[in-house]
Backbone bond lengths (Angstrom), bond angles and torsions (degrees), N, CA, C in turn:
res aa  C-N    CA-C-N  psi(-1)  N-CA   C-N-CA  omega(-1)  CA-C   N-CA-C  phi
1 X - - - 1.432 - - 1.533 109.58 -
2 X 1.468 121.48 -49.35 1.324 124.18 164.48 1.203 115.80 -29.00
3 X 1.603 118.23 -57.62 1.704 107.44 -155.08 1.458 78.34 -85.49
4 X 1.601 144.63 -86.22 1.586 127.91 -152.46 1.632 95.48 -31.50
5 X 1.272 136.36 -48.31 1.528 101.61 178.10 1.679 127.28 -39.53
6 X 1.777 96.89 -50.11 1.667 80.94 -156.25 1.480 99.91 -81.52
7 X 1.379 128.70 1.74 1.609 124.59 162.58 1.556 116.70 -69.67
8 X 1.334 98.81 -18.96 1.594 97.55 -154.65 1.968 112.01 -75.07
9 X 1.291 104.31 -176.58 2.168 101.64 -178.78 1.893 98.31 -77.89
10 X 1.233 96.45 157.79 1.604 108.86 177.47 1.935 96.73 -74.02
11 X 1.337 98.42 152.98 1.335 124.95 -173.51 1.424 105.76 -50.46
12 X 1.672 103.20 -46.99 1.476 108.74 -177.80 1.564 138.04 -69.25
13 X 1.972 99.92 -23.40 1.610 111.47 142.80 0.861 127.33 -29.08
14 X 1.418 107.57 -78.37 1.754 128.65 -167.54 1.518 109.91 -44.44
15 X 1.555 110.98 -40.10 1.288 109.05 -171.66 0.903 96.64 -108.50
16 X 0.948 163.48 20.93 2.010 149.95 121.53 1.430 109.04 -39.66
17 X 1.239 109.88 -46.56 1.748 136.81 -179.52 1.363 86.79 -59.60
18 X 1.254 132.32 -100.57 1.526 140.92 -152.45 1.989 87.14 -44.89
19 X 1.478 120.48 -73.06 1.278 95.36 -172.72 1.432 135.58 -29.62
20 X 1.425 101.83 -51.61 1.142 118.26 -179.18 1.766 111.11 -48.93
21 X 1.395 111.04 -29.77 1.552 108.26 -154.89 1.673 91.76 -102.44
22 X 1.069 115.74 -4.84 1.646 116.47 -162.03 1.894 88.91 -102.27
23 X 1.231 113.38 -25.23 2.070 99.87 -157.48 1.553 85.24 -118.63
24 X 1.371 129.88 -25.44 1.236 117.55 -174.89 1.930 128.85 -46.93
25 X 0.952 139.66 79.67 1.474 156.10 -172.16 2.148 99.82 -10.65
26 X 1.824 99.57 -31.70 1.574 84.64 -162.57 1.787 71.93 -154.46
27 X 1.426 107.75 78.36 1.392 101.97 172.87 1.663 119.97 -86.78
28 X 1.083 107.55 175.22 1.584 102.86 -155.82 2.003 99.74 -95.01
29 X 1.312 132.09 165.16 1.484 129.90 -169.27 1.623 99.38 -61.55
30 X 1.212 87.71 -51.81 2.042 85.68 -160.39 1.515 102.24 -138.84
31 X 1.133 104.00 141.06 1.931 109.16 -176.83 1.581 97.44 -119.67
32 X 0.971 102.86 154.33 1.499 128.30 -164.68 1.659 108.21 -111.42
33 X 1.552 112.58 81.39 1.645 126.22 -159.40 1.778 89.35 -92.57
34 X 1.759 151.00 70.79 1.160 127.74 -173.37 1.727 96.15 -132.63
35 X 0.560 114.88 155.22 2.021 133.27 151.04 0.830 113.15 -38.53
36 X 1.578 113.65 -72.16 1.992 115.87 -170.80 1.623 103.13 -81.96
37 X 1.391 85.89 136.14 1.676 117.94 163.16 1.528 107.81 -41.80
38 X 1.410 104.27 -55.63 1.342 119.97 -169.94 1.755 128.28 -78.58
39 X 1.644 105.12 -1.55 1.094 131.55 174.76 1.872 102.69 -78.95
40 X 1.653 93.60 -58.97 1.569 112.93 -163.72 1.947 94.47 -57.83
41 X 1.452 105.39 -41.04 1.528 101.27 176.90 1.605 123.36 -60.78
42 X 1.422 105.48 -48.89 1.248 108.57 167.02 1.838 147.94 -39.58
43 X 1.612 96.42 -42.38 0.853 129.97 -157.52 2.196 92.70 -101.73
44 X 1.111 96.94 -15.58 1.931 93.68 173.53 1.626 99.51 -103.12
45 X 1.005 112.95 -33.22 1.778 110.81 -170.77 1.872 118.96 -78.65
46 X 1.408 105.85 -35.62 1.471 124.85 145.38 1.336 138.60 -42.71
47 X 1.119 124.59 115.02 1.555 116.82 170.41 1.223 97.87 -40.73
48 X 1.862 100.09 147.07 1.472 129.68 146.65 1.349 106.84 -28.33
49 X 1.142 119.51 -76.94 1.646 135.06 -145.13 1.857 118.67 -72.89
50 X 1.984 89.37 -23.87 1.310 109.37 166.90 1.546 109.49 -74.26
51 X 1.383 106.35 -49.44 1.677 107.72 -178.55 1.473 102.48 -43.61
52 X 1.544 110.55 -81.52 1.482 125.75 165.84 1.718 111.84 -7.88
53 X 1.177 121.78 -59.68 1.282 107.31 -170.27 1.531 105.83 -65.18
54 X 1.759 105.49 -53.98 1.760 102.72 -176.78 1.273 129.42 -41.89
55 X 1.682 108.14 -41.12 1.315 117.94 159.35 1.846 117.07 -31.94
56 X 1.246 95.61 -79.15 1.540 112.51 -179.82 1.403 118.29 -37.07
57 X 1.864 119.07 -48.38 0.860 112.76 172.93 1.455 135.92 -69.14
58 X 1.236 113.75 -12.35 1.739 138.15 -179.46 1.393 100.57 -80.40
59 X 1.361 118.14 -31.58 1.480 110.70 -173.02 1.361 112.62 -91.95
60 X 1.466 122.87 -10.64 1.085 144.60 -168.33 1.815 108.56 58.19
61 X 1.550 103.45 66.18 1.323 109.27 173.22 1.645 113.27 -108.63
62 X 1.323 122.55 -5.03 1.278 120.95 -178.17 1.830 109.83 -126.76
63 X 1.298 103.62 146.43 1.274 105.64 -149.94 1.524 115.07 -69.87
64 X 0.942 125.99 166.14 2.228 117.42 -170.40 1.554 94.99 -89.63
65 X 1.104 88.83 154.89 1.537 102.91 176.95 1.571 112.32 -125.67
């Protein structure tokens, strides 16, 4: 947990993001809060539903097979 801290975005990102997504008049479904460049690419060129699952599975919300 230590080291993903000191890799991880500053506090004040994250919540620029959430502001942004909470007052915005026509905010967008899902924002893309990550570090890698190559995450933020991934994650727009991909289905929704594909993201959605990877998500799920990282968090360990869907069951093992």
């Amino acid at each position: 947990m230590l080291q993903l801290g000191s890799i991880g975005l500053p506090a004040e990102k994250i919540a620029a993001k959430i502001f942004d997504a909470l007052t915005l008049p026509n905010p967008k479904v899902r924002y893309s809060i990550v570090p890698d460049p190559l995450q933020v690419l991934a994650a727009a060129l991909l289905p929704k539903r594909t993201v959605d699952r990877i998500i799920a599975r990282r968090l360990g919300l869907t069951p093992q097979a």
